[in-house]
N, C-alpha and C positions, 0 to 999 in steps of 0.2 A: 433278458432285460428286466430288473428289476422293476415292481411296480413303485407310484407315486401316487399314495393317498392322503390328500389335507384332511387336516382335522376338520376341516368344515367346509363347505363351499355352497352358494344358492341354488336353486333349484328353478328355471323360470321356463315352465313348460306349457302355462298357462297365458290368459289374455294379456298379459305386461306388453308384448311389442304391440297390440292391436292398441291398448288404450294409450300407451306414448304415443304413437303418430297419433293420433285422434286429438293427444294434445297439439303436436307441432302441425299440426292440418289446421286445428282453430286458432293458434298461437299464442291459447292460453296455458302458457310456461311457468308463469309467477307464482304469486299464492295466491291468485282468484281463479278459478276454475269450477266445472261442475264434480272433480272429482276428489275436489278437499272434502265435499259436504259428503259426497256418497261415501267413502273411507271414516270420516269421522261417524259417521251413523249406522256404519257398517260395525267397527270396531263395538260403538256402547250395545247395539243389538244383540251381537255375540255374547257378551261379557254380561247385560243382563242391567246394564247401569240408563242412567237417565243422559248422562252428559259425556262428551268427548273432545276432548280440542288440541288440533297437529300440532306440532312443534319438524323442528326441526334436526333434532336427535335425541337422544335418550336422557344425557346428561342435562341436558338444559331445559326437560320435562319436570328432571329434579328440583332442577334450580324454580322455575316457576311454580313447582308445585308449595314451593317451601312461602315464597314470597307471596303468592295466595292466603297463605295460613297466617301471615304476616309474621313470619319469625326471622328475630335478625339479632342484634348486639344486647348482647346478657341472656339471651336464651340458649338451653343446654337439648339437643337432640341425641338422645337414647341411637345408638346401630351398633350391627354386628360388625367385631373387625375381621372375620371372617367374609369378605363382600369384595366386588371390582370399587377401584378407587373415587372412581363417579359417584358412587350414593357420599361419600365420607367428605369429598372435596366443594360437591355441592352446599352441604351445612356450610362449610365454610364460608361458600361465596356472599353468604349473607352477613355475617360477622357474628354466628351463633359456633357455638362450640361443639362437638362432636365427644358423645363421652360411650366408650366401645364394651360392649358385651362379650361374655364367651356365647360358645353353640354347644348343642346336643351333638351329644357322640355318634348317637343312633340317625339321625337325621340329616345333620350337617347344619339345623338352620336356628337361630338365634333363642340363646337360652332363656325362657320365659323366667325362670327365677332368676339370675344376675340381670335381668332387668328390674325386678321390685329391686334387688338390692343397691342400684343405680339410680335409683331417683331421688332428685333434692327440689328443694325449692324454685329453682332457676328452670329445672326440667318442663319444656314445652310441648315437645312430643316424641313418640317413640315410631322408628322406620324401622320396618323388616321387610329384611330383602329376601324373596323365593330363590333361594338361590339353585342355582343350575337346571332348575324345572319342577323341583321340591318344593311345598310348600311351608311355610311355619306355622305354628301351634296357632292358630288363630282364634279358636276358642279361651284360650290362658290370654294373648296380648290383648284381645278385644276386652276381655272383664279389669288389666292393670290398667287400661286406657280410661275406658270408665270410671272404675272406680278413685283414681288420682286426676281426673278434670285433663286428660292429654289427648292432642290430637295425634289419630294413626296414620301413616305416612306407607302406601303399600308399595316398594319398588320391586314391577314385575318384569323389570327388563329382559329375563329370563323364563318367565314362566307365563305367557300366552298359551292357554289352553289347560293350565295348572288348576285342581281344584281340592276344596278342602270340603268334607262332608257335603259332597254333590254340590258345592254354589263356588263360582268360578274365581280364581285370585283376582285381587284387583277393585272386588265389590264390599270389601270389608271394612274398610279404613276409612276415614274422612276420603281423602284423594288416592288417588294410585298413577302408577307412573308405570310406559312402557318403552321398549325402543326395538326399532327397525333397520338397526346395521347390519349390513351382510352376511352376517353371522347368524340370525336370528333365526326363531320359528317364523315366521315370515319377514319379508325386508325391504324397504324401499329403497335402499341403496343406504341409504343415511335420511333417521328419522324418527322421531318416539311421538309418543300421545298421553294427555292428562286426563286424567277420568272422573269423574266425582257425580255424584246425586244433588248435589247440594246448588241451588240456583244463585246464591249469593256468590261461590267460589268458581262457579262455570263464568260470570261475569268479570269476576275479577281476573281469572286466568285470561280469557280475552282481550282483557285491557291492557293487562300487562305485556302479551304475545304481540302486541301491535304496535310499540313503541309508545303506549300510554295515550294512547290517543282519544279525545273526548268522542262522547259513542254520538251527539247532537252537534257539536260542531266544527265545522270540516277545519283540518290543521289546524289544532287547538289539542294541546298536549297539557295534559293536569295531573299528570305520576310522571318519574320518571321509568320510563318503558324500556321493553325490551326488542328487539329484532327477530324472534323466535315463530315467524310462520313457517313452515311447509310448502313446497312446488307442488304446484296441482301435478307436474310429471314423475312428483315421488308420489306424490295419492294416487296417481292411476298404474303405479306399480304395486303399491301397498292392497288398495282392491283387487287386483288380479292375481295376489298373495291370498287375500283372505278370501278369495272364492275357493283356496286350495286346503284349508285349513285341516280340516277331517284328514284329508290323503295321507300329508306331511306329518299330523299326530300320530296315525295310525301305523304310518311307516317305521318311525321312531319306536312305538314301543314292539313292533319285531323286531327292530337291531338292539334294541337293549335284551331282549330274550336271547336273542342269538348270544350276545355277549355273555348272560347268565349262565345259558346252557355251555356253552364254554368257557367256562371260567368256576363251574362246578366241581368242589373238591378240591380246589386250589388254595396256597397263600394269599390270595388276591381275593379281596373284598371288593365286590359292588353298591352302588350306591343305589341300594333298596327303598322301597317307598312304605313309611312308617305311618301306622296307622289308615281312616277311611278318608283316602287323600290318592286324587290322582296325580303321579309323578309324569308333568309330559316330557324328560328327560330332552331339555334343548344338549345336554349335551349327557354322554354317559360318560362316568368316572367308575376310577377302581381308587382303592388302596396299595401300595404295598407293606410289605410285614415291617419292616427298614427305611426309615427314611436315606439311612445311607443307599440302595438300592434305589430310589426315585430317578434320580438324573441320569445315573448309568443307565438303568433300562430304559431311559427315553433317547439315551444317545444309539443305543444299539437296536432301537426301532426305527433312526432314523435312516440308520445306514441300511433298513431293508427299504429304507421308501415311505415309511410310515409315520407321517407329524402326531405332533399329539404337545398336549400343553400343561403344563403345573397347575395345580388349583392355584388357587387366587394368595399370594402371600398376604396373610395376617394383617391390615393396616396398619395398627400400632408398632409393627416393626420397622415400620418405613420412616427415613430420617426427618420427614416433616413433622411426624406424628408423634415421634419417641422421642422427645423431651425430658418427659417424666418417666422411669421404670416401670413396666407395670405385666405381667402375667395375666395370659390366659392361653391356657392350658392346653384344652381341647380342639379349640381353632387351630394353635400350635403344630400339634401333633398331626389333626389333621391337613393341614395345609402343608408341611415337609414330607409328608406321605403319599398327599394324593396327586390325580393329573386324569385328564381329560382326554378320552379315547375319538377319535373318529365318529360322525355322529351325525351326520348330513342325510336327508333321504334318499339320495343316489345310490347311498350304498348298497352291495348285493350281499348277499348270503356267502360267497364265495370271498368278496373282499375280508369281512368278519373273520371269515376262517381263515386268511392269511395275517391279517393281524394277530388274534388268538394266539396262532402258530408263531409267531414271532413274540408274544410276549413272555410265550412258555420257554421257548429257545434258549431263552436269556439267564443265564446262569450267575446266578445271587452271589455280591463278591463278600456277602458280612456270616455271619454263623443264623442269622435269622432266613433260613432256608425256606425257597418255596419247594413246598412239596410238587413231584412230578402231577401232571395233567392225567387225574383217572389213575 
């Protein structure tokens, strides 16, 4: 019998069923609970920030975090089109424009130079996304933020536990944004969080997460708000996540070694971690030599059992976005190249090596040959 490995699956081997009933025993279900405030102070502790506030998934951490900043119609936000669709669609929901960067070859994450050469007058801020556990150039974004008067926008939906020269993503930016899908380094099932130091922007984010509700008097609404809390029974799954946090990091980077050490001396590129920057690889990826080779060899991994998923295609190629013509290069390339390995912390050492063995199996249909395994 062939095996079946998802490319991802949660891991909940910790307190999550203790502290759900714990909710449905008090029949605090909603978003008032004792275990919104422990996850939200759980979360800023970790990370090293002053401030935290649930939401209710990743995407709309985005959205809120933008609407904080108060950016909306006639403003231009700097992202990589290298990114899941969530960071690109949120600019929009405000009526602010979205203007796309390429990425570094070497990294995979948003080109600090095609950002100076992206900024105009209307530019309000610039979002880079940690993608797939990577961090970005934080040092180069942080001084074009600075020195052009823009706020940073850090989306770490991906990178919980990500760091760049020892201080943890997410603490760099004006606000930073995270999420909790099933998928994630930890997960509430469905669920992200907004971060920020800033006490003006922890307010506002509040006000806005609660349908705009005046904070002195009761049903008296003075913005129009949004619906964007959190269930105290996704916070008492999200704490009983981040008491595992260490395990789950540490798991990850021996499946990504394992992956390394197998995958040594091959056509196949991993995705390395550049520079003094910890990669918590929420997901490991490879290259191949051919983009014609991508899809074939993810069809003939599945047929051993084995999921696995395309990086992220390019936003600007997407028919909302491509209006106008426009080139970039490197995301390009990488994006028709790459794809996303198995990557969950369940996985064994022995799963790895039957993946591995199934990727090497797989015989290259273009002249861009992968060389055998060793």
């Amino acid at each position: 019998m062939k095996r079946q490995i998802p490319v991802y699956q949660p891991t909940l081997s910790g307190n999550e069923r203790q502290y759900v009933l714990e909710c449905l025993d008090s029949s605090w279900i909603s978003s008032k609970g004792k275990f919104i405030n422990l996850f939200e102070d759980g979360i800023a502790d970790y990370l090293g920030a002053r401030h935290a506030v649930s939401v209710c998934n990743g995407t709309v951490a985005l959205h809120l975090a933008l609407i904080a900043l108060g950016i909306g119609e006639g403003d231009e936000v700097i992202v990589p089109t290298l990114t899941y669709i969530a960071s690109v669609n949120a600019i929009k929901y405000t009526g602010a424009t979205p203007v796309f960067v390429d990425s570094e070859e070497a990294a995979w994450q948003m080109s600090a130079t095609d950002v100076i050469a992206k900024i105009t007058p209307r530019t309000k801020a610039i979002m880079c996304v940690h993608l797939y556990g990577h961090p970005c150039e934080m040092d180069s974004l942080g001084q074009i933020a600075k020195e052009h008067q823009l706020f940073l926008i850090e989306d770490c939906a991906e990178a919980l536990g990500t760091s760049y020269r020892g201080r943890k993503a997410g603490t760099f930016g004006d606000i930073a944004t995270f999420s909790f899908y099933g998928n994630k380094t930890i997960t509430t099932g469905e669920g992200g969080m907004v971060v920020m130091n800033d006490e003006t922007l922890y307010e506002r984010c509040i006000h806005f997460r609660g349908q705009g509700l005046a904070k002195y008097r009761q049903y008296w609404h003075d913005v129009i708000g949004y619906n964007y809390r959190m269930t105290n029974i996704c916070a008492a799954i999200g704490l009983a996540q981040l008491e595992q946090i260490d395990t789950f990091l540490e798991k990850k980077q021996q499946i990504a070694q394992w992956y390394r050490d197998g995958l040594a001396g091959t056509g196949y590129t991993f995705h390395e971690p550049v520079g003094d920057v910890y990669h918590s690889y929420w997901m490991c990826s490879v290259l191949v030599a051919s983009p014609e080779d991508r899809d074939p060899l993810r069809t003939h991994l599945d047929s051993l059992g084995i999921e696995t998923r395309p990086l992220f295609y390019p936003v600007h190629t997407m028919p909302m976005y491509s209006q106008k013509y426009a080139r970039h290069k490197v995301a390009e390339h990488l994006g028709w190249r790459g794809m996303n390995l198995p990557s969950y912390p369940g996985l064994t050492r022995d799963d790895v090596d039957y993946i591995i063995n199934g990727i090497l199996s797989y015989k290259p249909k273009t002249s861009h040959a992968i060389s055998a395994h060793k």
